[in-house]
C-alpha positions as CSV (number, residue, x, y, z in Angstrom):
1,X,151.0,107.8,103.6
2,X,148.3,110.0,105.0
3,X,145.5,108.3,103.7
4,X,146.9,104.8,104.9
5,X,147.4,106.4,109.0
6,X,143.9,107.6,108.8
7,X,142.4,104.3,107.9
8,X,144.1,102.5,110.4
9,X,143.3,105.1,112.9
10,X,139.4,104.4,111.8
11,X,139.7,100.7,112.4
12,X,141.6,101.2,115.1
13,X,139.0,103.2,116.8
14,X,136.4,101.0,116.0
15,X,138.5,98.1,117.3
16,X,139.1,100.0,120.9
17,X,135.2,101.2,121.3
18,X,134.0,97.9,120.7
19,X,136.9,96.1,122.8
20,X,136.5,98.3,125.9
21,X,133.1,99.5,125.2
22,X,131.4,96.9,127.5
23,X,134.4,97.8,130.5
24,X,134.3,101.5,129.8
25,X,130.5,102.0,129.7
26,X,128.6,102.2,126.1
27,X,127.6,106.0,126.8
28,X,130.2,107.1,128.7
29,X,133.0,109.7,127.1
30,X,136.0,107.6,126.3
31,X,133.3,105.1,124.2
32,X,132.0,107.8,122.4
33,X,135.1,109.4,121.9
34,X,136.3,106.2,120.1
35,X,133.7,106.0,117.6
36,X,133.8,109.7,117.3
37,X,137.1,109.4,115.8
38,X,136.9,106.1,113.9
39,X,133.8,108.2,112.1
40,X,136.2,111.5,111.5
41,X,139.2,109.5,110.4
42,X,137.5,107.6,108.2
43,X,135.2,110.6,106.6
44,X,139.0,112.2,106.3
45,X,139.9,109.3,104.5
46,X,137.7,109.0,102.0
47,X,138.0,112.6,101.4
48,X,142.0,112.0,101.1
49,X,141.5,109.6,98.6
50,X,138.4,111.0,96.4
51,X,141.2,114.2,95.7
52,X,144.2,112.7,95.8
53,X,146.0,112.4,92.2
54,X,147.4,109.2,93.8
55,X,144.7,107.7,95.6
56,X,145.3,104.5,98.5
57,X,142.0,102.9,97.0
58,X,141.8,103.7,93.4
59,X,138.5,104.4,92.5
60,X,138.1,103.0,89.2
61,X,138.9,99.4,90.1
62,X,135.9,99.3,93.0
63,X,134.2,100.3,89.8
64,X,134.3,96.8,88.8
65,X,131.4,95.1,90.1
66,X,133.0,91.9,90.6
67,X,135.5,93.1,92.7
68,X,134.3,95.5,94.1
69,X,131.6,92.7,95.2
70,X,134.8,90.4,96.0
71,X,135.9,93.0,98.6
72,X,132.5,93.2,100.3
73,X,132.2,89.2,100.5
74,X,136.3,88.8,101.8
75,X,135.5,91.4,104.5
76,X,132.0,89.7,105.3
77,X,133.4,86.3,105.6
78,X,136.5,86.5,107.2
79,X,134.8,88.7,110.4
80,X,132.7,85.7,110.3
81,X,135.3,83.2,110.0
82,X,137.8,85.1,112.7
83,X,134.5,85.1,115.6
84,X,133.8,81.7,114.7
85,X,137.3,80.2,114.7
86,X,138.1,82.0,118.4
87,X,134.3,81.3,120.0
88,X,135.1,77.7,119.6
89,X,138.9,77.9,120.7
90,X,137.1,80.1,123.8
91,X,134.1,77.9,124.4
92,X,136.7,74.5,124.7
93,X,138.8,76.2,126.4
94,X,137.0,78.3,129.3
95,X,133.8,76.3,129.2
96,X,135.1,72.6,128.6
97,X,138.5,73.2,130.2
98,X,140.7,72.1,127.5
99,X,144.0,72.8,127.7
100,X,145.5,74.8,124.5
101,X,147.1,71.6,123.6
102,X,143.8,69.7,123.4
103,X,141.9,72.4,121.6
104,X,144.5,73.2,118.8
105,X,144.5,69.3,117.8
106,X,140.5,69.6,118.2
107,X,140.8,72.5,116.2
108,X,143.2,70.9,113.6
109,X,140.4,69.0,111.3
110,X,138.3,72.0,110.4
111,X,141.9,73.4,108.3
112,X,142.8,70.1,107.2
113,X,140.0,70.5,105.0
114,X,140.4,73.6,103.7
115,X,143.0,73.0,100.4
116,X,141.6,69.7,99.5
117,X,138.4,71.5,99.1
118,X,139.9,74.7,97.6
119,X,140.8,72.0,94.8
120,X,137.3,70.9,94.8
121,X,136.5,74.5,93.9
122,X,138.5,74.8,91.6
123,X,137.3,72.1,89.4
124,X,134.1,73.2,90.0
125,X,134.4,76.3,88.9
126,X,134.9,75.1,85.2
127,X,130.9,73.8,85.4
128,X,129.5,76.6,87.9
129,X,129.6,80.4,88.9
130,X,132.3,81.3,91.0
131,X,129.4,83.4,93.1
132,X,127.7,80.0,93.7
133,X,130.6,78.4,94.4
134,X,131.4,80.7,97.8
135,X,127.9,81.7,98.4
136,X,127.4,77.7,99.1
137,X,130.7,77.5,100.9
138,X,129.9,80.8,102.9
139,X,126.6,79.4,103.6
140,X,128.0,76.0,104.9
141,X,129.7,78.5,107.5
142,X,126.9,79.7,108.8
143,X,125.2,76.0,109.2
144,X,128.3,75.5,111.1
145,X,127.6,78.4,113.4
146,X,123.5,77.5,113.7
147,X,125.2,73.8,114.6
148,X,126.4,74.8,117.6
149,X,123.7,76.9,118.7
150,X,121.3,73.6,118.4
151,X,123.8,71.4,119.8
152,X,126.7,72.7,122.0
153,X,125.9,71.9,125.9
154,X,127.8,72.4,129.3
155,X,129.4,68.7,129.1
156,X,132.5,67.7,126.5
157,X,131.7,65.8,123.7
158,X,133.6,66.5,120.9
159,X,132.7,64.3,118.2
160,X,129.4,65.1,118.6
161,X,128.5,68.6,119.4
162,X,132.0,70.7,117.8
163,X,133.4,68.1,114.9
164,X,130.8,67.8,112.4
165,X,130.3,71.7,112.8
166,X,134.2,72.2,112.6
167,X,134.4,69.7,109.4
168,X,131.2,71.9,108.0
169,X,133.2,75.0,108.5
170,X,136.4,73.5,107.1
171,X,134.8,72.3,103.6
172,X,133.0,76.2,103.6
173,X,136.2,77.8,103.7
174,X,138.0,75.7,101.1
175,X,135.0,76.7,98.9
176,X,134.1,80.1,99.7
177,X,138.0,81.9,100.6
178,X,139.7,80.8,97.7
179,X,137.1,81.2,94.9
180,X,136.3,84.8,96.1
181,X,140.3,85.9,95.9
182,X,140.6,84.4,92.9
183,X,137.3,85.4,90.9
184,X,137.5,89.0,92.5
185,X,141.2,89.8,90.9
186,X,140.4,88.4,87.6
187,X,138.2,90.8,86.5
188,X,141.3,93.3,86.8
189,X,143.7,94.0,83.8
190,X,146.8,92.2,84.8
191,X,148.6,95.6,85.6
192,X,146.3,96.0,88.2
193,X,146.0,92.2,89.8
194,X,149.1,92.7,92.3
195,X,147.1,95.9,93.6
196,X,144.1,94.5,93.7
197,X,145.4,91.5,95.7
198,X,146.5,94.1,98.4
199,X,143.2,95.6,98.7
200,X,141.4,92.3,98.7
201,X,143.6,90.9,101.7
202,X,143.6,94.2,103.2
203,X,139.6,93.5,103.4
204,X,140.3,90.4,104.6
205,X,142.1,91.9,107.8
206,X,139.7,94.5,108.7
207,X,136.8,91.9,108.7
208,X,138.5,89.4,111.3
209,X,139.8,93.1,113.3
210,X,135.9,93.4,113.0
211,X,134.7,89.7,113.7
212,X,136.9,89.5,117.2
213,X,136.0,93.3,117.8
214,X,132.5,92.3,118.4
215,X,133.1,88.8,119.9
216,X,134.5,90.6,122.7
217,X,131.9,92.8,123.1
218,X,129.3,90.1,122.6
219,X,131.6,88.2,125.2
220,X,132.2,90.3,128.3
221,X,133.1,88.8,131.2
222,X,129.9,86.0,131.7
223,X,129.5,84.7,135.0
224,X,128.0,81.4,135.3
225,X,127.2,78.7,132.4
226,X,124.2,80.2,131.9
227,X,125.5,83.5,131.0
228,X,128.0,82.3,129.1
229,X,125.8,80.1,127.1
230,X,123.9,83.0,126.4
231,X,127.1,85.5,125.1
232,X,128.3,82.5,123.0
233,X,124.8,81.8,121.4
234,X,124.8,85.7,120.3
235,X,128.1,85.3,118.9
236,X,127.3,82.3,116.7
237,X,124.4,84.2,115.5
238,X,126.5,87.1,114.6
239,X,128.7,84.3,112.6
240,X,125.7,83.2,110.7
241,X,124.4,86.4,109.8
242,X,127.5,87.8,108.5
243,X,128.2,84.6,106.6
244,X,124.8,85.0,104.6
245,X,125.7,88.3,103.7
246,X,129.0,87.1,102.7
247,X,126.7,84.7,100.5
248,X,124.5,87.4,99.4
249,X,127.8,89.4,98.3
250,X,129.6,86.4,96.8
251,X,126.3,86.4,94.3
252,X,128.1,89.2,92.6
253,X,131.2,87.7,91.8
254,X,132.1,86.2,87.9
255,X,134.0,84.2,85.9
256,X,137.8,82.9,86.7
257,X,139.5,82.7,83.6
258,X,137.0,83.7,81.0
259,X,136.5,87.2,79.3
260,X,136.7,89.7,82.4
261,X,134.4,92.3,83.1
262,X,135.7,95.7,81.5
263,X,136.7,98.3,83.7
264,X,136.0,101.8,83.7
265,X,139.2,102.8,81.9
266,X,139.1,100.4,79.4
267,X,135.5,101.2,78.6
268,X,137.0,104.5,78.2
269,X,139.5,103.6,75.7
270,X,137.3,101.5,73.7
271,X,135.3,104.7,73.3
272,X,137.5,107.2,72.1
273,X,140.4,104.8,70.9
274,X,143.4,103.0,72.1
275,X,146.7,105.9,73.0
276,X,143.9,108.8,73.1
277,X,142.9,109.6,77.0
């Protein structure tokens, strides 16, 4: 449809400005011109979608705070979860000199983690907040971020400097990814889960387009362990701060399989009466 070309056309935009910003020149024309258009797609969008009888993003279900709160958090974390998971592929690789054999079995703990902590979740969330529940796991991201910013030096050593971060990061996802799916599509009637699952994941995406976006901005082309130190340092910051706010936003989330919130429309029929919008 034509609101779905124009919102890819705005992240797409944004995606090429901040890819080739840094080779092209941040003021020169074909920068600007990128964010130009990311900006006028995406105003055209919303526009599309605010008067369109069948709109891409129904309104009334961002209505819901908890989902609309879900959305905000998936799109917060995963840009910080997609930067994080490639500056340490990036910093093995092209600083340590791992080969990509070595780094995806260095990798290969952090994920291991991830389902048997999306059980622990799980049965946590029968004793505390869902929002709690992710805003710890998101914040156990960025400790695994402000790890490696106190740590990480020019000489391997695994177990000691990438590991405990990478295990850190690995319990934070099985906490935080799962719980905010889940809590944010059950405050939807069930009609409306399957669509809202869509727009939750399609959140998802556009926050890791986002997250490598600027990690190759952040990144250039260093020359010199010093300077790439430096870039990698910036980008684990960026991790951190978008995983707080991805705590802050996961705050906002509720219950799993209690009473959900009501949404505009069923406020609406409670109102007036059940068969009488």
């Amino acid at each position: 449809t034509r609101a779905a070309l124009l919102l890819a056309l705005a992240v797409g935009a944004v995606a090429l400005g901040l890819v080739r910003g840094g080779e092209w020149g941040w003021g020169r024309t074909e920068t600007v011109a990128s964010f130009a258009v990311a900006l006028l797609a995406g105003a055209l969008f919303a526009r599309h979608n605010a008067l369109s009888t069948t709109p891409f993003l129904d309104p009334t279900m961002l209505r819901v705070p908890s989902y609309a709160w879900a959305n905000a958090a998936t799109f917060l974390f995963n840009a910080a979860f997609a930067a994080g998971l490639l500056a340490n592929v990036l910093w093995m690789q092209s600083v340590w000199g791992y080969s990509a054999i070595r780094t995806g079995i260095a990798v290969a703990p952090g994920p291991l983690l991830v389902p048997v902590f999306a059980v622990v979740a799980q049965r946590l969330s029968f004793r505390f907040a869902v929002g709690r529940i992710a805003a710890v796991g998101s914040l156990l991201v960025a400790g695994s971020a402000l790890y490696a910013i106190a740590v990480i030096g020019q000489e391997p050593s695994y177990l000691t400097e990438v590991l405990p971060g990478w295990l850190l990061a690995g319990v934070g996802v099985g906490l935080a990814m799962p719980t905010i799916l889940a809590a944010g599509t059950s405050s939807l009637p069930a009609e409306r889960t399957a669509t809202g699952t869509a727009v939750v994941n399609m959140s998802r995406q556009i926050g890791a387009v986002l997250g490598v976006s600027l990690l190759i901005a952040l990144l250039g082309t260093p020359i010199g362990y010093a300077a790439a130190h430096s870039a990698f340092v910036d980008i684990w910051w960026m991790t951190a701060g978008f995983s707080v706010l991805a705590a802050g936003a996961a705050l906002g989330l509720r219950g799993l399989g209690g009473v959900s919130e009501p949404t505009p429309s069923s406020m609406q029929e409670t109102a007036v009466g059940p068969g009488k919008i």
